[in-house]
N, CA, C and O of each residue as an XYZ file, in Angstrom:
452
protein
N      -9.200     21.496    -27.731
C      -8.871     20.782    -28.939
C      -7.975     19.595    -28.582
O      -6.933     19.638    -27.928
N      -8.617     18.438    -29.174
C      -7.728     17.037    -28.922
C      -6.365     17.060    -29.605
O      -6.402     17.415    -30.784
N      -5.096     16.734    -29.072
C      -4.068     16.852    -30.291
C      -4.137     15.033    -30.649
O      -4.420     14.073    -29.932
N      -3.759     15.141    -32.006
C      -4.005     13.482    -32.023
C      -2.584     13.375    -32.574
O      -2.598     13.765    -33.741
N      -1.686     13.098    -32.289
C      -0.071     12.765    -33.026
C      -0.404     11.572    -33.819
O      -1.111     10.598    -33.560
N       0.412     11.958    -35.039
C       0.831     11.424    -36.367
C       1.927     10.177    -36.159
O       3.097     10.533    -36.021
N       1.732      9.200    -36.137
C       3.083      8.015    -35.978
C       3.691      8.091    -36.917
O       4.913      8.221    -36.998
N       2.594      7.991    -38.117
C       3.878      7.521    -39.482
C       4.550      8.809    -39.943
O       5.700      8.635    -40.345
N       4.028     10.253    -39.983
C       4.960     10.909    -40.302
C       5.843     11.228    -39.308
O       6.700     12.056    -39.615
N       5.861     10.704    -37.983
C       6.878     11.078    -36.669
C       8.002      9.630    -37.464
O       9.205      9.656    -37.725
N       7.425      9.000    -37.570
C       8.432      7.445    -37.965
C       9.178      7.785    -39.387
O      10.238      7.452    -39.916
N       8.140      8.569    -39.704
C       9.091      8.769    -41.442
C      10.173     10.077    -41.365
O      10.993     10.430    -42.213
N       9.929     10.555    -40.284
C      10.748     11.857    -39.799
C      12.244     10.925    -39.486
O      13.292     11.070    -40.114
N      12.034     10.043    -38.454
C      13.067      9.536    -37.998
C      14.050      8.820    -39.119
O      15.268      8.645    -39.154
N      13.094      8.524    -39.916
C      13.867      7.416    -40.733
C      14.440      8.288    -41.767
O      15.140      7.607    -42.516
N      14.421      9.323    -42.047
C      14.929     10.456    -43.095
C      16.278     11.210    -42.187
O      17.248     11.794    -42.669
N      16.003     11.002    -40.927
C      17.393     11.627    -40.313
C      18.144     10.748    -39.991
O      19.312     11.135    -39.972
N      17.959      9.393    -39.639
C      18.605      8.382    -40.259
C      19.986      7.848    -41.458
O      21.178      7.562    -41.568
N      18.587      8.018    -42.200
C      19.033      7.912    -43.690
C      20.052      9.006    -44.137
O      21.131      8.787    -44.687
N      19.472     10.346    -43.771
C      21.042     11.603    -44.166
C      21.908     10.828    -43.257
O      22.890     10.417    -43.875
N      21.903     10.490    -42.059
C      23.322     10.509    -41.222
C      23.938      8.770    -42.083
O      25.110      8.470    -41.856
N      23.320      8.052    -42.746
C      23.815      7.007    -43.452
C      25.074      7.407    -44.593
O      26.250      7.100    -44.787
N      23.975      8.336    -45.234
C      24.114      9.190    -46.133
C      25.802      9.983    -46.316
O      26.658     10.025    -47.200
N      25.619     10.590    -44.774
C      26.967     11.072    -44.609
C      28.340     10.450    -44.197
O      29.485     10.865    -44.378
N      27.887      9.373    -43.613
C      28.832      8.164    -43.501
C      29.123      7.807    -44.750
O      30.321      7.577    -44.587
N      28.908      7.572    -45.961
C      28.883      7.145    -47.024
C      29.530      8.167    -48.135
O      30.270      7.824    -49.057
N      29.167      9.259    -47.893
C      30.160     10.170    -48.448
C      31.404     10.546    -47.984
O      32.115     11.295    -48.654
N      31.812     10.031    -46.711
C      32.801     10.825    -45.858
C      33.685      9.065    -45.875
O      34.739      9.028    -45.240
N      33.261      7.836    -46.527
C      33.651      6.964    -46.071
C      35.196      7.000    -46.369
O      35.711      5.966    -45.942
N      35.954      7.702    -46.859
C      37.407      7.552    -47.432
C      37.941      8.894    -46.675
O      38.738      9.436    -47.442
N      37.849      9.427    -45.813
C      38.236     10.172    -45.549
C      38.928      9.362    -43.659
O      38.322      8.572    -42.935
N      40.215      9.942    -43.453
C      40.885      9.063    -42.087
C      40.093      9.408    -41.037
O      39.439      8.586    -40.395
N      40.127     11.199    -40.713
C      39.471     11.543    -39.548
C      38.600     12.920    -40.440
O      38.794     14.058    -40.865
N      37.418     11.721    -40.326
C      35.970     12.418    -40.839
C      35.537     13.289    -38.996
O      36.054     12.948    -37.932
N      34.255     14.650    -39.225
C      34.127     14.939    -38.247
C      33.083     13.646    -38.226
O      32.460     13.113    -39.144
N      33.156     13.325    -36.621
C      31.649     12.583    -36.131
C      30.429     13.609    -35.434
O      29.342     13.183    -35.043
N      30.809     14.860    -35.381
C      29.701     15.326    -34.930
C      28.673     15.408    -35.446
O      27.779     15.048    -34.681
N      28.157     15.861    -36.866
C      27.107     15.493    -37.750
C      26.127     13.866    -37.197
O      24.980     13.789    -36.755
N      26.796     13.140    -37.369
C      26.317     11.670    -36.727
C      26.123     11.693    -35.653
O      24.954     11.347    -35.482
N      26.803     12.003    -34.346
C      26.395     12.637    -32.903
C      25.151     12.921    -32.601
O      24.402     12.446    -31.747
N      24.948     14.049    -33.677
C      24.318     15.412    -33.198
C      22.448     14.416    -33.866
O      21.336     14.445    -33.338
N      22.916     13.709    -35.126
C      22.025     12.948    -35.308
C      21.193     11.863    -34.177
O      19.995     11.714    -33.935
N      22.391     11.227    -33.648
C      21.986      9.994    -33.001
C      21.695     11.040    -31.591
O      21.052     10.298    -30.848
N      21.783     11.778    -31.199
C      21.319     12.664    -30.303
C      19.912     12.835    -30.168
O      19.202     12.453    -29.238
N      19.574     13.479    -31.248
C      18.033     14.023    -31.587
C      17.287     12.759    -31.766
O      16.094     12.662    -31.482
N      18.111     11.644    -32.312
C      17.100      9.948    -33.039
C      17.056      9.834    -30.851
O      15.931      9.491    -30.489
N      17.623      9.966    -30.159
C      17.175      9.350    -29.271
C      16.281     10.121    -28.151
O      15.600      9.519    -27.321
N      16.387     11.665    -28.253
C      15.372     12.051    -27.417
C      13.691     11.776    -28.278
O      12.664     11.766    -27.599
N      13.656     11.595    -29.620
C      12.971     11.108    -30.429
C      11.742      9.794    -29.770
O      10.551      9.701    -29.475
N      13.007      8.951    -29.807
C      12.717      7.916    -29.447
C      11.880      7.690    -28.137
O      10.855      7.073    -27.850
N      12.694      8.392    -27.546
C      12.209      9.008    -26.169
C      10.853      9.561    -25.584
O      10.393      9.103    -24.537
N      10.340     10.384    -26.171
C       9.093     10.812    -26.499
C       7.823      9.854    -27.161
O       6.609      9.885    -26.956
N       8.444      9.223    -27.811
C       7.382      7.898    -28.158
C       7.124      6.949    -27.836
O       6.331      6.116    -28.276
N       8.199      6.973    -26.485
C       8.017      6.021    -25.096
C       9.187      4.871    -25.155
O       9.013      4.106    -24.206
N       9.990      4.601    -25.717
C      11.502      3.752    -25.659
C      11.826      4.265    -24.395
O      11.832      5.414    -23.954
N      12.188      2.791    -23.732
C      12.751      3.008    -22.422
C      14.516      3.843    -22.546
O      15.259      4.237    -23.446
N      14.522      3.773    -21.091
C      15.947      5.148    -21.030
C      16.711      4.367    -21.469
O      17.629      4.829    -22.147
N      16.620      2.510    -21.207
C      18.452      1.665    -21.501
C      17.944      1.931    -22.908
O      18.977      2.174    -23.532
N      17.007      2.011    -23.680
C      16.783      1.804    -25.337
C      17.839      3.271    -25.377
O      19.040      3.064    -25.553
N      17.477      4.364    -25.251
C      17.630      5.810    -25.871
C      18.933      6.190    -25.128
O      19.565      7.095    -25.672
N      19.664      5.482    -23.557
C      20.715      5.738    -23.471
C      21.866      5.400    -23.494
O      22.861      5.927    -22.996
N      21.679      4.063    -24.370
C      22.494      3.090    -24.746
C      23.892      3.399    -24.985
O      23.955      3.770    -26.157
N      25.416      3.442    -24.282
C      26.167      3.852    -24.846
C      26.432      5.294    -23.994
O      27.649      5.447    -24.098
N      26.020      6.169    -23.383
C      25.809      7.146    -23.164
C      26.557      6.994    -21.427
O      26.100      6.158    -20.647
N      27.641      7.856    -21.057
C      27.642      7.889    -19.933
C      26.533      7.967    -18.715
O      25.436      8.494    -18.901
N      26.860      7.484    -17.651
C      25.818      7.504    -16.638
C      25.947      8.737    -15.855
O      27.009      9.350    -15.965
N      24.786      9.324    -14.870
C      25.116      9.952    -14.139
C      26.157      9.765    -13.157
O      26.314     10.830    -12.559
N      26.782      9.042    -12.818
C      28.077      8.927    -12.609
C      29.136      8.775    -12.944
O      30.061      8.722    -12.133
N      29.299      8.661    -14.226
C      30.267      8.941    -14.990
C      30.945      7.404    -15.806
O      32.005      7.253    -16.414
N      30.181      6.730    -15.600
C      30.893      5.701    -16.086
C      30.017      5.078    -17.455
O      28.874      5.535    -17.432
N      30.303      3.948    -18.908
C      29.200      3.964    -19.462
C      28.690      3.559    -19.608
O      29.005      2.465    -19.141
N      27.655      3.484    -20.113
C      26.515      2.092    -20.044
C      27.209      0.742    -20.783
O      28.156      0.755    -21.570
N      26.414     -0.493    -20.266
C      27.449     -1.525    -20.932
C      26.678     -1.811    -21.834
O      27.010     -2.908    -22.283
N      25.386     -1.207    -22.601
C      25.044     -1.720    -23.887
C      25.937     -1.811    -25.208
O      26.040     -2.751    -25.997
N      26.508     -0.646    -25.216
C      27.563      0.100    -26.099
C      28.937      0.138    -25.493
O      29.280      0.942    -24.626
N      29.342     -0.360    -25.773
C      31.246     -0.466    -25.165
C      31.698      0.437    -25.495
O      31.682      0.166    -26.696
N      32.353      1.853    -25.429
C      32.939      2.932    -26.326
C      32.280      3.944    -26.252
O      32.897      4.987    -26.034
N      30.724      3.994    -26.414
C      29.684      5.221    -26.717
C      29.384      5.120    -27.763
O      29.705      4.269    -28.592
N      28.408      6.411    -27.876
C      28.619      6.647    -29.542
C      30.014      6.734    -30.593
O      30.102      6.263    -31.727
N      30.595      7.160    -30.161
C      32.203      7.095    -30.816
C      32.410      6.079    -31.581
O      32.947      6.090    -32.688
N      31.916      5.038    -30.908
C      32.627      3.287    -31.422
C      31.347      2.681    -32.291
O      31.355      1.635    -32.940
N      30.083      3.752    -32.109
C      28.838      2.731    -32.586
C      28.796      3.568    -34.248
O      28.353      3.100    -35.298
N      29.281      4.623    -34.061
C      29.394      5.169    -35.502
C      30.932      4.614    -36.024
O      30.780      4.468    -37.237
N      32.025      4.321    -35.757
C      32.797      3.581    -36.020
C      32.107      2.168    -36.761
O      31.959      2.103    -37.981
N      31.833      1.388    -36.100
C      30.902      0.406    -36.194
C      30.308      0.286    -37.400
O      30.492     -0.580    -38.255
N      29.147      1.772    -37.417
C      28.906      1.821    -38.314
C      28.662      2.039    -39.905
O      27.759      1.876    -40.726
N      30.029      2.513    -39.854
C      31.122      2.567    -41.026
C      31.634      1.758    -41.243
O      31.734      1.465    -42.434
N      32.530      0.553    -39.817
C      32.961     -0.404    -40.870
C      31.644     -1.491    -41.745
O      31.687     -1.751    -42.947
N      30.486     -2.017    -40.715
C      29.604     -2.530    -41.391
C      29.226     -1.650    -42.578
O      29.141     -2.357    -43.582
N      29.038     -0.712    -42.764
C      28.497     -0.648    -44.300
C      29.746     -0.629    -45.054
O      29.359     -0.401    -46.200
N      31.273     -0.755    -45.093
C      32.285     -0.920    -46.040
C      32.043     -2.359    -46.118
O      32.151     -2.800    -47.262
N      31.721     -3.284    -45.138
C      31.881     -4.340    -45.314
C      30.745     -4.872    -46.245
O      30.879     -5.622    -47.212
N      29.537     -4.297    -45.719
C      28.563     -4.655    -47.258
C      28.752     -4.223    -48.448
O      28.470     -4.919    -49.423
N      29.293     -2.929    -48.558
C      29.106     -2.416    -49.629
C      30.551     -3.679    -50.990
O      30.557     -4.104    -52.145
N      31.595     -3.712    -49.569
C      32.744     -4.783    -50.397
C      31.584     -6.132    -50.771
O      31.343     -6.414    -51.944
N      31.259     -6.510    -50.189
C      30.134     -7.865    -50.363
C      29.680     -7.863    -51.394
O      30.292     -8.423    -52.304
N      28.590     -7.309    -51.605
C      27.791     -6.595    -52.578
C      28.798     -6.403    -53.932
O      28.604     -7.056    -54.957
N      29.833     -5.479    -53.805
C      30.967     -5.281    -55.359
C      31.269     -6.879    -55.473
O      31.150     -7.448    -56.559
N      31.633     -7.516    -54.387
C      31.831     -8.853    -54.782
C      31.128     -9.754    -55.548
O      31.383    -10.249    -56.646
N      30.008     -9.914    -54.636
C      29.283    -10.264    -55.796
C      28.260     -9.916    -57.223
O      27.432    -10.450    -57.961
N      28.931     -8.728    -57.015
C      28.314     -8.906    -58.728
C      29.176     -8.812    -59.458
O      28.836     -8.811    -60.641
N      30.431     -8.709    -59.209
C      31.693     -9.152    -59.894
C      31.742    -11.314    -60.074
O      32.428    -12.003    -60.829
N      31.108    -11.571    -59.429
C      30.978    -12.917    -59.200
C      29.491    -13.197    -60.236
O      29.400    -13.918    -61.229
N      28.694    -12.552    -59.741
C      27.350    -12.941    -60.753
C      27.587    -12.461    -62.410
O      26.790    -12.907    -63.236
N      28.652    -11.583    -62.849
C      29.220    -10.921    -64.288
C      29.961    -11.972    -64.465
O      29.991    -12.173    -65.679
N      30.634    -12.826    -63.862
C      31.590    -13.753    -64.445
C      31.041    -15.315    -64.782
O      31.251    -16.065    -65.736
N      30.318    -15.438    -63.672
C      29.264    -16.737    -63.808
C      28.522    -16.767    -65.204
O      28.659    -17.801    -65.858
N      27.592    -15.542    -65.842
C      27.296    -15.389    -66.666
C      27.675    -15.659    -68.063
O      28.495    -14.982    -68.683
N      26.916    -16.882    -68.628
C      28.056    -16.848    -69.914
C      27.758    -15.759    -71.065
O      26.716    -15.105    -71.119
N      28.618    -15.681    -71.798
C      28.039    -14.792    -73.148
C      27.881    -15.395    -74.212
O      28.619    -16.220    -74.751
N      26.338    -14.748    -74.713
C      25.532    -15.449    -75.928
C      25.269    -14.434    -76.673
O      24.496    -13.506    -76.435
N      26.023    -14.645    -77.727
C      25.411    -13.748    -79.193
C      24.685    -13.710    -79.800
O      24.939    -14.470    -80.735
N      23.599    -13.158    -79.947
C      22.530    -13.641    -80.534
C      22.788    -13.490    -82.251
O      21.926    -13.874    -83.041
């Protein structure tokens, strides 16, 4: 029996574990020292993932100590700093975003009909 693998539901897999680990960044965003393992354990699995569908090793070990111990220079920090990262970018959109539609509500004039 031929196995024939599925892309889009392997791609829609990824993008749903993704999306929770967004997810949990986003709920945990006010908290000082949130755990990062949840996100870890995510970006863990997104990269042997990746891995399997043929992304080279600098793609999937980006960040990741080397076998010698030192870390890759894609990622300065590791994962540690790229989920950092990626908390402050989404506070920073999400402030953007409140901004402006606090900006597009005021621009707006009011008409009584």
């Amino acid at each position: 029996a031929a196995f024939d693998f599925d892309g889009s539901s392997y791609l829609s897999s990824l993008i749903d574990l993704s999306e929770a680990s967004s997810e949990y960044i986003a709920k945990n965003n006010d908290e000082v020292n949130r755990p990062t393992f949840p996100v870890e354990r995510s970006i863990s699995v997104l990269r042997k993932c990746l891995s399997i569908a043929g992304f080279s090793e600098k793609t999937t070990r980006a960040g990741l100590l080397s076998p010698e111990g030192s870390k890759s220079h894609n990622i300065h920090g590791g994962e540690e700093k790229l989920v950092e990262e990626l908390v402050r970018f989404r506070s920073f959109i999400r402030k953007t975003a409140l901004e402006n539609m606090k900006t597009s509500k005021q621009a707006k004039p009011n008409v009584d009909n």
